[in-house]
C-alpha positions in Angstrom: -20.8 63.8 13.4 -23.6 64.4 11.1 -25.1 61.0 9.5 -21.8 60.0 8.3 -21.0 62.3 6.3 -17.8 62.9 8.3 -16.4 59.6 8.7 -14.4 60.3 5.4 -12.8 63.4 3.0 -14.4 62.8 -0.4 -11.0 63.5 -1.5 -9.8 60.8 0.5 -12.6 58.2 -1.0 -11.7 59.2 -4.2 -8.0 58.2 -3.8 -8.8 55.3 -1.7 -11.0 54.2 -5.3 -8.5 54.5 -7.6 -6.0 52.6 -5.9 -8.7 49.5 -5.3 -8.9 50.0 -9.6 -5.0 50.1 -10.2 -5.1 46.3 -10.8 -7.9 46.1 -13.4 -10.9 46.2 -10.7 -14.3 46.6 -12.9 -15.7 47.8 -9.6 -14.5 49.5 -6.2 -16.6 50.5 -3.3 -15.3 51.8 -0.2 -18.2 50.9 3.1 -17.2 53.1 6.3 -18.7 53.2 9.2 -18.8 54.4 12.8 -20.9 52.9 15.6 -21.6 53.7 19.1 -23.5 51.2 21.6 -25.1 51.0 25.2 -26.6 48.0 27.0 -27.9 47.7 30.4 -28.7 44.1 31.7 -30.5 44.3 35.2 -31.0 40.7 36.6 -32.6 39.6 40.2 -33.7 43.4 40.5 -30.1 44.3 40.7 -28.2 45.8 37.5 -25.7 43.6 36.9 -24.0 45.1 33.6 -23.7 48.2 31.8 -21.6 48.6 28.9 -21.3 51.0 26.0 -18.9 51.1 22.6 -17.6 52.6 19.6 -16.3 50.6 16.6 -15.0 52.6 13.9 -13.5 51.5 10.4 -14.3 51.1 6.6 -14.0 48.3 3.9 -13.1 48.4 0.6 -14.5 46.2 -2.3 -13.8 45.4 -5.8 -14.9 43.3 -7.9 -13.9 42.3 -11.6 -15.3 39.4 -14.0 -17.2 37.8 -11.2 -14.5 37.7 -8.7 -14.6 39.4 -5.5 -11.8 40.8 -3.2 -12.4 42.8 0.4 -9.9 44.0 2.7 -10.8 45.9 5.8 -9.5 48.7 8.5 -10.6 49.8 11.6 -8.3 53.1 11.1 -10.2 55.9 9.1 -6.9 57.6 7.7 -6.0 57.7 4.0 -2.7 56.0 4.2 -4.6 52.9 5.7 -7.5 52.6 3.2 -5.0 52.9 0.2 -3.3 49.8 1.7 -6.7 48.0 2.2 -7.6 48.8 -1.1 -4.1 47.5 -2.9 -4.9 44.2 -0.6 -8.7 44.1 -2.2 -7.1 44.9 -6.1 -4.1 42.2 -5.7 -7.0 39.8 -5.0 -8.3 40.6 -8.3 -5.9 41.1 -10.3 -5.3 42.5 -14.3 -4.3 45.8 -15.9 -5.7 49.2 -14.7 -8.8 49.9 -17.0 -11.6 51.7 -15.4 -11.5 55.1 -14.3 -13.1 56.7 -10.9 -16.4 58.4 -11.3 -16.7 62.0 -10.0 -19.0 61.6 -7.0 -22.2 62.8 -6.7 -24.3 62.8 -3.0 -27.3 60.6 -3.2 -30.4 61.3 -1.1 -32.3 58.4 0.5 -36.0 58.0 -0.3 -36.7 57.4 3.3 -35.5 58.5 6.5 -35.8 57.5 10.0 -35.0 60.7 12.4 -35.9 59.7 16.1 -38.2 61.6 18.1 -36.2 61.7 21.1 -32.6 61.1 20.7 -31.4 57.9 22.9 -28.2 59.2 23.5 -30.0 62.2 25.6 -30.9 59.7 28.3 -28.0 59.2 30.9 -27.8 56.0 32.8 -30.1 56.7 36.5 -33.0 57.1 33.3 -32.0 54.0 31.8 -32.0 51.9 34.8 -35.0 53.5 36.5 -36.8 51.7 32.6 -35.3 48.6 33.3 -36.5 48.5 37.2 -39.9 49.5 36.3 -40.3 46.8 34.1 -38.6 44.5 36.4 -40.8 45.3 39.1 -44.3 45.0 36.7 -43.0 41.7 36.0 -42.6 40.5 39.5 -46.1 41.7 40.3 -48.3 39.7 38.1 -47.6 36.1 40.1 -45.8 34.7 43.1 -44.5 32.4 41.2 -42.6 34.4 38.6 -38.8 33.4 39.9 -36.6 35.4 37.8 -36.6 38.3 35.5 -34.0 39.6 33.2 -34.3 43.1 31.8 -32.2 44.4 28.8 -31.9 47.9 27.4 -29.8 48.5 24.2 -29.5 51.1 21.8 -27.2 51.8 19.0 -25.8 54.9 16.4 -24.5 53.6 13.0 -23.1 56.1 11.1 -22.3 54.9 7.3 -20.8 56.3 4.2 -20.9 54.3 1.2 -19.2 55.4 -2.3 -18.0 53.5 -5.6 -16.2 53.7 -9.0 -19.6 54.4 -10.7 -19.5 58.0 -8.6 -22.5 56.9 -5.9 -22.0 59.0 -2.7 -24.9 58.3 0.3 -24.7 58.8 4.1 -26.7 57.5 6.6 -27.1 57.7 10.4 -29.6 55.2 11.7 -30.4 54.7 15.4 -32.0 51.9 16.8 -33.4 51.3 21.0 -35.0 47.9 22.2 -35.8 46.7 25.4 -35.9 43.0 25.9 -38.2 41.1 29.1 -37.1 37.5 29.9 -39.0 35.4 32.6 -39.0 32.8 34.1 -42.2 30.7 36.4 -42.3 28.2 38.5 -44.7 26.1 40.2 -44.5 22.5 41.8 -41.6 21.2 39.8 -42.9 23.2 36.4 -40.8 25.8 35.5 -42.1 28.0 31.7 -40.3 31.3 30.5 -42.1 34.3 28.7 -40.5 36.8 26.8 -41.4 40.3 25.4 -39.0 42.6 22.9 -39.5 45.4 21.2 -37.5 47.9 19.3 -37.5 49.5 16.1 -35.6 52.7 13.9 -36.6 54.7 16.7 -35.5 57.0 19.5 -36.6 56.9 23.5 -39.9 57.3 22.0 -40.1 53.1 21.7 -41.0 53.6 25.5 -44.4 55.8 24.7 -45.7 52.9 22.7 -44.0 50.1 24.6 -44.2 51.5 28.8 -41.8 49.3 30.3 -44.6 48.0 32.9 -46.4 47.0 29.9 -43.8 44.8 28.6 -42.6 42.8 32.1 -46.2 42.2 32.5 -46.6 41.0 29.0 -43.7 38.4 29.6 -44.6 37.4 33.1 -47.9 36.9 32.2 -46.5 34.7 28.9 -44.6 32.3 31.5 -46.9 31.8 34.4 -49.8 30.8 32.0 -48.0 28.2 30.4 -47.2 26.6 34.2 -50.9 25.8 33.4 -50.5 23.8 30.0 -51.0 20.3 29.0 -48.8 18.1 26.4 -49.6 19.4 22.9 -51.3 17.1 20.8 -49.8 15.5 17.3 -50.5 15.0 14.1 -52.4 16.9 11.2 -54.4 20.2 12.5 -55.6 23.2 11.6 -53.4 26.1 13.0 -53.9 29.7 13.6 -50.8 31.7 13.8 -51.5 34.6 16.0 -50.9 38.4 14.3 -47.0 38.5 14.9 -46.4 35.3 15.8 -46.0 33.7 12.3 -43.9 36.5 11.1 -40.6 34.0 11.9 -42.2 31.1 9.7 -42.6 33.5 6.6 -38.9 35.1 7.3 -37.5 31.6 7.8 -39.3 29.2 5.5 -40.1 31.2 2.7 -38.1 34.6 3.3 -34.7 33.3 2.7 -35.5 31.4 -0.4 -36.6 34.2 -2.1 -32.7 35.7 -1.4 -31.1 36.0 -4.9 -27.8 34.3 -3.7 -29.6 31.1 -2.6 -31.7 31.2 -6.1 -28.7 31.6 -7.9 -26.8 28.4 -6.1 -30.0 26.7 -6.9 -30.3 26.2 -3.1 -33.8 27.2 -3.0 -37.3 26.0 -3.5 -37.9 28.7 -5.1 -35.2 29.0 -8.0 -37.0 29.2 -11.1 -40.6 29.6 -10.1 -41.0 33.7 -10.7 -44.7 33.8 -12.2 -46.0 30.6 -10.8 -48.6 30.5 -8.1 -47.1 29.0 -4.9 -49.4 30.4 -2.2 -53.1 30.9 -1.7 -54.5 33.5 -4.2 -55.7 35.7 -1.6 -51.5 35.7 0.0 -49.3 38.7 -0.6 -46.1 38.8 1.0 -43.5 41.7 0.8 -40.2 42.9 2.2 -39.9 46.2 3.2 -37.0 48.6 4.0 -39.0 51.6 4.1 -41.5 50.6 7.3 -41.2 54.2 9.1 -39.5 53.5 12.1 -39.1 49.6 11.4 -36.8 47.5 13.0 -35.2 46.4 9.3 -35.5 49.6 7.8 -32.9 52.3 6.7 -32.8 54.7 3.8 -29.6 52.8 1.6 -28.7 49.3 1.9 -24.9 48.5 2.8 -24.2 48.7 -1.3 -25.8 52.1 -1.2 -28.9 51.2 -2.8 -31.8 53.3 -1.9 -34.5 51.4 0.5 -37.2 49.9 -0.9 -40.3 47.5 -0.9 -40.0 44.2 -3.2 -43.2 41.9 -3.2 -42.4 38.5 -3.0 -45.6 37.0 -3.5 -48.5 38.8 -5.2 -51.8 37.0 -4.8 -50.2 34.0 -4.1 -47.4 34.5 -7.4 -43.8 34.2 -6.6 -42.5 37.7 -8.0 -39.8 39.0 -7.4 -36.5 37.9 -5.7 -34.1 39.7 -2.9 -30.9 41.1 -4.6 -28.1 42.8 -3.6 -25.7 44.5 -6.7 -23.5 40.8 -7.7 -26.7 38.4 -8.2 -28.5 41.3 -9.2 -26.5 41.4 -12.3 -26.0 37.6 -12.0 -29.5 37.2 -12.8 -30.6 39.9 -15.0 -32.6 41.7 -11.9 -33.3 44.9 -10.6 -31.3 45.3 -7.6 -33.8 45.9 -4.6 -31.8 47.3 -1.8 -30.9 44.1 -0.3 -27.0 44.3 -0.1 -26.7 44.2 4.3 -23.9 43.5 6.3 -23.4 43.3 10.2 -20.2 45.6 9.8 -17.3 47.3 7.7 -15.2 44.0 8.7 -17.8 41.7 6.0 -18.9 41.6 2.8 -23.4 42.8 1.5 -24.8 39.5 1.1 -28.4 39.2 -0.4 -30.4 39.8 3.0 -34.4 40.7 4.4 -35.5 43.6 6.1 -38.6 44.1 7.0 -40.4 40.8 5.9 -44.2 40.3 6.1 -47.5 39.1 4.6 -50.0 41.5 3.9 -53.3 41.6 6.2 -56.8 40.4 4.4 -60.4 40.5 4.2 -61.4 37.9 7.3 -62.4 38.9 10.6 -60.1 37.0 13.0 -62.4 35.9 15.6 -64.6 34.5 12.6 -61.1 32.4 11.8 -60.9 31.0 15.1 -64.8 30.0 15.2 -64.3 28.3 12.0 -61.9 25.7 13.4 -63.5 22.6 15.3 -60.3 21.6 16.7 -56.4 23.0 16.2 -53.5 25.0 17.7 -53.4 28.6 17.8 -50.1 29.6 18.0 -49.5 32.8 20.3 -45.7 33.0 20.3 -43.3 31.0 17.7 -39.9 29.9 18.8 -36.7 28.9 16.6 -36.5 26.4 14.2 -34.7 25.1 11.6 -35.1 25.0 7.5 -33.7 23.4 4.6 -33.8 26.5 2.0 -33.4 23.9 -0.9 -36.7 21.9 0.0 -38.2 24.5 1.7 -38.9 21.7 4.7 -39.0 23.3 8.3 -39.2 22.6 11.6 -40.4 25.0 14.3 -40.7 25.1 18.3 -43.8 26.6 19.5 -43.0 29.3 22.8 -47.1 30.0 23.8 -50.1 28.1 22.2 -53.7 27.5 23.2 -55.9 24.2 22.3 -59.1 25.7 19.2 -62.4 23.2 20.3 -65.2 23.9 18.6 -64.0 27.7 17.6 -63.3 28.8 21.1 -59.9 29.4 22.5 -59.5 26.8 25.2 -56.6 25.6 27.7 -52.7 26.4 27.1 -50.4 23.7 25.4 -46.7 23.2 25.6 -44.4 21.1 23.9 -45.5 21.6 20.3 -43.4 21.7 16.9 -44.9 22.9 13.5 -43.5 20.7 11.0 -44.1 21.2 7.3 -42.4 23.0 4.2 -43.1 26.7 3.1 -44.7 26.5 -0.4 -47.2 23.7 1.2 -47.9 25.6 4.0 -48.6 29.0 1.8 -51.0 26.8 -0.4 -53.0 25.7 2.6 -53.3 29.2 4.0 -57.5 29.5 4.4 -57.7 32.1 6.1 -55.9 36.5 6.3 -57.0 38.5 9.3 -57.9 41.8 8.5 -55.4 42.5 11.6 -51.6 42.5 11.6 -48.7 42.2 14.1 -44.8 42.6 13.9 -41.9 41.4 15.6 -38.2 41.7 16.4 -35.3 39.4 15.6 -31.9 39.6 14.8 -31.2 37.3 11.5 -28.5 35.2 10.6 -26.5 34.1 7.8 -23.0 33.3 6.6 -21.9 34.2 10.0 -23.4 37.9 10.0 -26.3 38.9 12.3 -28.2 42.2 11.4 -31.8 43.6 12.4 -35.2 42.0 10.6 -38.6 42.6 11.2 -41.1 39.7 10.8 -44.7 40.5 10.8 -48.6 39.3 9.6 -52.2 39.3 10.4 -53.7 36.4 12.2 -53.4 33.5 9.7 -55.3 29.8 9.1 -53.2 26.9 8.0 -55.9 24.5 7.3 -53.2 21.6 7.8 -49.9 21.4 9.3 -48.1 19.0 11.1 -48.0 19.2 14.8 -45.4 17.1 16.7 -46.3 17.0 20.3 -46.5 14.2 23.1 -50.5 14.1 23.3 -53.5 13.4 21.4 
């Protein structure tokens, strides 16, 4: 199979489109897919699963005055689709009226061709990864207890086609490899975690050794056996170069998607060409990172991939669309339209979402703060997208007196709301750091990269248990 472009006979598609239209569809689309998946979990140095999958099967959508109607199949034959597509057009409903588009192949601005195919690797090479990482983890401390090693890596081959005669296919292939741990020391028991992955093939391990990783999370957990309560109230806070990536996607992110701001369930509705943020603040999302965990060459609508700016110099822009509130609100689209699988429909989603680095030398930001939180490692959180209010778990943090990095803290929350906290932002490394997460909305889960340079909050709310 060759980038999808054999999942379906154009011949087929066609057909398959002008059944989905025989009801008075304005709009048919037929998303096919085929994906194929390994894993290998390793736990207490022994490998305790290995698994590996194929899910096959297309959906077909159409849409007419607003109204939206998906059915689904996970058989790839024609007879099948036509019967998905008269569910979709019966959901609809009206007289036949538009006519199918001869299709034309689209090319994507951007591709993401691994250097070494994942797929080549058999499974003694996978688990001799996970084992070395297992064992660099062990190393660093007695008191590491337990590590948990996963590999996982992933084809996706998609076709996407419509009524208006778009054709694009698409295979993208994604690896990650994912370091839990856990320390524990007289009664105090901290975890540390490490994951990268990206677009990318086995080459993920050249920049990411697997040593490098289980050290990097061992190292995470048995530090914080050595933390204190973290302090509360109003502080300064630097967010490390990665580690603020997840406040951006979550607090300000998902406001600027076009589905939300069309709901009017965002802080952000309305406010395209005011200043929200620090005039020195540009934040973007971006599909076309090389080798990005977000990125792909056509969104799930078949839009080609590209970057939107969300914030320029501290001005709310532009918005996240996919093809429905893209027309909705007299916007571009901008190659948002994702979904997890062929079984749900392209909601308005982020890809590779981060703030732009600056002019200030981060060391220089740390000595400029008397006393504050610098945040290594985020956690989850919660947000209200309407008011923009959030609140977030810290994983790692260290104590800023007197502009040094001092002892480790544990316990803290950052607690605030995004357009305040882009206003108070006094400080943009000149460095820059990215991270891995899989994001979720309206039940759907798909790949997003969060990333920024090291950034000062000059005020923020810190809940903790100490002062």
């Amino acid at each position: 199979m060759r980038d999808g472009a054999d999942l379906l006979d154009d011949a087929d598609v066609a057909a398959v489109l002008r059944s989905a239209l025989a009801t008075g569809g304005g709009f048919a689309e037929v998303y096919a897919e085929h994906r194929q998946g390994r894993s290998l979990r390793l736990e207490d140095a022994k490998v305790e699963e290995v698994t590996s999958g194929v899910d096959r099967g297309a959906g077909v959508r159409v849409v007419r005055d607003g109204r939206t109607a998906y059915a689904y199949t996970n058989v790839l034959t024609r007879a099948s689709l036509e019967e998905a597509a008269a569910v979709a057009a019966a959901g609809v409903g009206g007289q036949a009226r538009t006519r199918v588009a001869d299709l034309v192949t689209v090319r994507p601005p951007v591709t993401h061709p691994p250097a070494r195919d994942p797929f080549e690797a058999d499974r003694p090479w996978l688990v001799d990864v996970v084992t070395r990482a297992d064992e660099a983890a062990r190393s660093v401390a007695p008191s590491v207890r337990q590590a948990t090693v996963r590999w996982a890596d992933s084809h996706q081959d998609v076709l996407v086609a419509n009524s208006e005669g778009h054709r694009s296919t698409e295979r993208r292939i994604r690896c990650r490899i994912v370091v839990q741990v856990v320390a524990a020391r007289d009664g105090v028991v901290q975890t540390g975690m490490e994951s990268p992955g990206g677009s990318v093939g086995l080459e993920l391990l050249d920049e990411h050794p697997p040593e490098r990783v289980g050290r990097l999370a061992a190292q995470r957990a048995v530090e914080m056996l050595d933390a204190e309560p973290a302090p509360a109230g109003e502080l300064a806070v630097v967010l490390g170069p990665g580690s603020g990536g997840v406040l951006f996607h979550e607090a300000c992110g998902h406001g600027m998607e076009a589905d939300l701001v069309a709901r009017g369930a965002s802080v952000y509705a309305g406010r395209r060409g005011e200043r929200v943020g620090t005039a020195a603040l540009t934040g973007v999302d971006d599909a076309t990172v090389l080798g990005g965990w977000g990125s792909f060459g056509f969104d799930d609508e078949g839009t080609p991939a590209q970057r939107t700016v969300l914030f320029d110099d501290g001005v709310c822009t532009d918005y996240l669309t996919d093809r429905l509130r893209a027309r909705e609100l007299e916007l571009p689209r901008s190659g948002n339209g994702r979904r997890q699988s062929y079984a749900h429909l392209p909601v308005p989603r982020m890809t590779n979402t981060f703030i732009l680095p600056g002019a200030d030398d981060p060391a220089e930001i740390v000595r400029g703060v008397r006393r504050g939180v610098y945040c290594d490692e985020l956690g989850g959180g919660q947000v209200d997208t309407t008011s923009g209010d959030f609140v977030f778990g810290v994983a790692q943090a260290h104590m800023i007196e007197n502009g040094r990095l001092t002892r480790p803290i544990r316990g803290a929350n950052l607690v605030g709301d995004g357009p305040t906290v882009l206003a108070r932002i006094e400080g943009i490394g000149s460095d820059f750091g990215m991270r891995q997460g899989v994001c979720g909305k309206e039940g759907q889960g798909v790949p997003a990269g969060l990333g920024n340079p090291t950034l000062l909050v000059g005020r923020l709310t810190v809940g903790g248990t100490s002062r």
